[in-house]
C-alpha positions as CSV (number, residue, x, y, z in Angstrom):
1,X,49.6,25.3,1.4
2,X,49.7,22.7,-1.4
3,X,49.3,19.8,0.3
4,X,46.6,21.7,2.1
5,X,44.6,22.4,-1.4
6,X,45.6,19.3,-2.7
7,X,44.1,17.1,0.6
8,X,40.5,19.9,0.3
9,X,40.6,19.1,-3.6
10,X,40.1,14.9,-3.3
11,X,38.0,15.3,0.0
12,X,35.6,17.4,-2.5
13,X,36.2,14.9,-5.2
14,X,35.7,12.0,-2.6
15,X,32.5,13.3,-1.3
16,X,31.1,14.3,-5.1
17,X,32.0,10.5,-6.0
18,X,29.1,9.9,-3.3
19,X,26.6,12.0,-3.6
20,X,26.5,11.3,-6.9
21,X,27.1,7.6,-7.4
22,X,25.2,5.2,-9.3
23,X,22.2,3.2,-8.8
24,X,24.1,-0.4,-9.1
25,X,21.6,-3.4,-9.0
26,X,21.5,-6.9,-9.4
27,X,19.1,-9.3,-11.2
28,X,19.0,-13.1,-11.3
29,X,17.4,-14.8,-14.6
30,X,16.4,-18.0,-15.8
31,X,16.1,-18.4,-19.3
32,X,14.1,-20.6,-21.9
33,X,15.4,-22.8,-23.5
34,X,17.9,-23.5,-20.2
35,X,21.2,-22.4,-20.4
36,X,22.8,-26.1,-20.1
37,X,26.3,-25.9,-22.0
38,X,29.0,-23.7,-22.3
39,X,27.9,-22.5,-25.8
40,X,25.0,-20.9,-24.7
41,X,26.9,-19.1,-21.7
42,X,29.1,-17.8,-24.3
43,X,26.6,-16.9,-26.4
44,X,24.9,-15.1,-23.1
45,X,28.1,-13.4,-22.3
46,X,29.0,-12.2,-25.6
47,X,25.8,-10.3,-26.5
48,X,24.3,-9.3,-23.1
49,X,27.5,-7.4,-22.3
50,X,26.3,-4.9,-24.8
51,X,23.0,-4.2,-23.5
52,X,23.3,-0.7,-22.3
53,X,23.7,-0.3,-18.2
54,X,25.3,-4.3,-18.0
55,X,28.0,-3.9,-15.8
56,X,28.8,-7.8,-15.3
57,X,27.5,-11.1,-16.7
58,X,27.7,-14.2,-14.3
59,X,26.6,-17.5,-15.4
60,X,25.7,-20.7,-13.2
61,X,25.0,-23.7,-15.2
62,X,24.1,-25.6,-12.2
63,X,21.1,-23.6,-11.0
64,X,20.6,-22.8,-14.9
65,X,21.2,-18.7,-14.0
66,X,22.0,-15.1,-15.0
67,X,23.0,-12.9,-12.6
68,X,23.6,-9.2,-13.7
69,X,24.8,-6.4,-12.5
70,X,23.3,-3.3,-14.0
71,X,23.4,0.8,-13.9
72,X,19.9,1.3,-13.0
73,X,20.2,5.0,-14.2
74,X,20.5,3.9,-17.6
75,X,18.6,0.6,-17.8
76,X,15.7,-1.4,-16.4
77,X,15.2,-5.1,-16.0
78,X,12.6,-5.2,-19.0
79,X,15.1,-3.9,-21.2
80,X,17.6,-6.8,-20.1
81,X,14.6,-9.5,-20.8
82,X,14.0,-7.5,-24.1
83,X,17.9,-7.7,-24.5
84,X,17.4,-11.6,-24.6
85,X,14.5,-11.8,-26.9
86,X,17.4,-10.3,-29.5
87,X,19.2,-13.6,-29.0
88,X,16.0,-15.9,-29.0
89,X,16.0,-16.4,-25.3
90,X,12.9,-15.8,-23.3
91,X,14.5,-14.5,-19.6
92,X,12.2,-14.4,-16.5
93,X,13.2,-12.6,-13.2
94,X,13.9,-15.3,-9.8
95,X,12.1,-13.6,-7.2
96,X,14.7,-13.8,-4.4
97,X,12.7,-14.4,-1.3
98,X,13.4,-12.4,1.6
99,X,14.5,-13.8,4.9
100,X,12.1,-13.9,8.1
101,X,12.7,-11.2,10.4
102,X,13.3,-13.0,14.0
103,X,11.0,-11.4,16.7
């Protein structure tokens, strides 16, 4: 009878954990002046992460991006660009274009 409460107990727990998750997105930036050394991805890293909502940080010097992962229940992408300004970083979404449909 336990075991039987116990399994009932996490399948309610398991399906509350759904219906109630969070609104996880993911926006890539460019920033001005160009991130082009590790100093300014530290510098990203270290003050971003406490933008509320940022779940992760992930720099690419290469293509000169910021990818982040955000709560969008508690944050918007404006606030993350605002976020920047803090740091003296103007931050402009990439537009990910969408792959053709094939007919």
């Amino acid at each position: 009878m336990i075991v039987m409460r116990t399994r009932l107990l996490f399948v309610a727990f398991a399906l509350a954990t759904v219906c109630f998750g969070k609104d996880i997105k993911i926006v890539v930036l460019k920033t001005q002046p160009e991130m082009h050394c590790a100093n300014c991805e530290k510098k990203i890293k270290d003050n971003i992460r406490f933008e509320k909502g940022v779940k992760s940080i992930k720099t690419d010097l290469d293509s000169k991006t910021v990818t982040i992962e955000y709560d969008a229940d508690k944050t918007t992408v404006e606030k993350i660009i605002e976020g920047f300004k803090k740091i003296r970083y103007e931050a402009t979404e990439v537009k990910q274009e969408k792959p053709q449909k094939e007919k």
